[in-house]
C-alpha positions as CSV (number, residue, x, y, z in Angstrom):
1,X,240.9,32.6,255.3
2,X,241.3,31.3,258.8
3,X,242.9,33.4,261.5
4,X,245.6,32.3,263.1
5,X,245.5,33.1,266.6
6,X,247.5,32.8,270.0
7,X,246.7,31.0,272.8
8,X,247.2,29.4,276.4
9,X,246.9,26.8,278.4
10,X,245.5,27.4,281.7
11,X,247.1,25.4,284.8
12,X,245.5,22.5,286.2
13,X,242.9,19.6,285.3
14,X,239.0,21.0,284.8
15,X,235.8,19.3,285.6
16,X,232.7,20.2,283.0
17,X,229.7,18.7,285.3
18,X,226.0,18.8,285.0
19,X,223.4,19.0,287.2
20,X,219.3,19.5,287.3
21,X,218.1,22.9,285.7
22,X,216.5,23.6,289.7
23,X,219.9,23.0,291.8
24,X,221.1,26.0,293.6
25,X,224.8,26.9,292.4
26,X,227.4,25.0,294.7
27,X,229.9,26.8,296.2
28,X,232.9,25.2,294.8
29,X,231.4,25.9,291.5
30,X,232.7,29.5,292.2
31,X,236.5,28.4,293.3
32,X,239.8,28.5,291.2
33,X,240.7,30.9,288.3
34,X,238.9,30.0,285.6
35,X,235.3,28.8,286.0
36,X,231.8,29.1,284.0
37,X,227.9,28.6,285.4
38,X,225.3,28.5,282.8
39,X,221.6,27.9,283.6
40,X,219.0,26.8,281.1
41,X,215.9,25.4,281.8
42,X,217.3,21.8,281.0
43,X,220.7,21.8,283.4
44,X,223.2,23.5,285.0
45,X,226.2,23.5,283.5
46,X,229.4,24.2,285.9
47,X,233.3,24.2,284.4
48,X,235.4,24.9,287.5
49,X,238.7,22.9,288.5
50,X,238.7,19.2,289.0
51,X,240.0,19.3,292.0
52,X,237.0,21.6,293.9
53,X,234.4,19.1,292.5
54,X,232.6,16.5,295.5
55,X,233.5,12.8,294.6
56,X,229.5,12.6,294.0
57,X,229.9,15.2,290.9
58,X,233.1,14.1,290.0
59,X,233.0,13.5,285.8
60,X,234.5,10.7,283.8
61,X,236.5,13.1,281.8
62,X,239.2,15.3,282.6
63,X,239.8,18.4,280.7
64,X,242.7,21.0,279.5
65,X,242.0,24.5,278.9
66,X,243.0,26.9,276.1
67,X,242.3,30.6,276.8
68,X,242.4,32.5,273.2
69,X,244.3,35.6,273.6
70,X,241.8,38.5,273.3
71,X,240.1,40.2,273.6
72,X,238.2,40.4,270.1
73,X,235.4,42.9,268.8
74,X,232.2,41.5,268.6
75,X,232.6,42.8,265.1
76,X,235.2,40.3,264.4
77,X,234.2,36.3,262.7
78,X,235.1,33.5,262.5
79,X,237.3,33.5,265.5
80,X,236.3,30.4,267.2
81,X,235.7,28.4,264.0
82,X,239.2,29.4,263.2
83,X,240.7,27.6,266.3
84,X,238.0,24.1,266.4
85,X,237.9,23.4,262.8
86,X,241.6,21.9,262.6
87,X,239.9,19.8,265.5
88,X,237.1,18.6,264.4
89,X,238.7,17.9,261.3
90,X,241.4,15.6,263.5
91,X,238.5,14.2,265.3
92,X,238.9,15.6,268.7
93,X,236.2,16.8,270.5
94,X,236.0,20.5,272.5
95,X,233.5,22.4,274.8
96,X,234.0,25.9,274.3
97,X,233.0,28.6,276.8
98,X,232.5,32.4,275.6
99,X,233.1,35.4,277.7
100,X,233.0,38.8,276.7
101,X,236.8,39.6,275.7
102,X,237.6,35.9,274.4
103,X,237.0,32.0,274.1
104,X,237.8,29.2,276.0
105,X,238.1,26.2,274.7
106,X,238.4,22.5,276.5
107,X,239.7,19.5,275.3
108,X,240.3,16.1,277.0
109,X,243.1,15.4,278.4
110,X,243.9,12.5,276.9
111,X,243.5,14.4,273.4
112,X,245.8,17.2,274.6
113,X,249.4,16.8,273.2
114,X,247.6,15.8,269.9
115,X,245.1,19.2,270.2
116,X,248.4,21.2,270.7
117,X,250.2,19.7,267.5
118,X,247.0,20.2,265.7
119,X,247.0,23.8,266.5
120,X,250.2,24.5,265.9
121,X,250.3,22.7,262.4
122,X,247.4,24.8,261.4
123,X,249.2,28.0,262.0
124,X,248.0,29.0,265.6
125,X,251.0,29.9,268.4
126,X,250.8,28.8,272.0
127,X,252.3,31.2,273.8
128,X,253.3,30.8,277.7
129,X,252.2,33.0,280.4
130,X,254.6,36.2,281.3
């Protein structure tokens, strides 16, 4: 049976960029609130807010994010499945970030107001910072 979980959206637009696996992590990767790095040997990966991102990185979508509110065990399942699968079933895409207390997950802004009616039909409260 899916969870039905609580969650947040964080302020501002968000940039998810990529750049070659040997680039040296930009500074304004590192600014704002909420941002993620991940290397692998194919990219770099950098979520960070739009507005920190050089015109020359600048991606073609803009993204929302939606903090779930941990944390959670590690013990616990099913947690991020529970929030993407009304989603995917609606047809909107996600890129979901991990960290260790909870999930993020981003969602285009042009998909937004229907992710948040989505989420909400399915069960799961948006809830609005204290």
């Amino acid at each position: 049976m899916p969870q039905k979980l609580k969650f947040r959206r964080l302020p501002g637009i968000f940039a998810v960029c990529r750049l070659p696996p040997d680039t040296r992590v930009p500074e304004w990767a590192g600014r704002g609130t909420f941002n993620s790095i991940t290397r692998t040997g194919d990219e770099v990966s950098i979520v960070c807010p739009l507005e920190h991102v050089p015109v020359e990185h600048k991606p073609d979508i803009r993204w929302c994010c939606f903090q779930l509110a941990g944390p959670f065990a590690f013990s616990q399942v099913g947690i991020l499945a529970s929030f993407i699968d009304p989603l995917a079933a609606r047809g909107i895409p996600i890129f979901a970030v991990s960290t260790y207390d909870t999930d993020y997950v981003l969602i285009s802004e042009k998909f937004s107001a229907a992710a948040v009616a989505c989420l909400k039909k399915a069960g799961h409260e948006m809830i609005a910072d204290s």
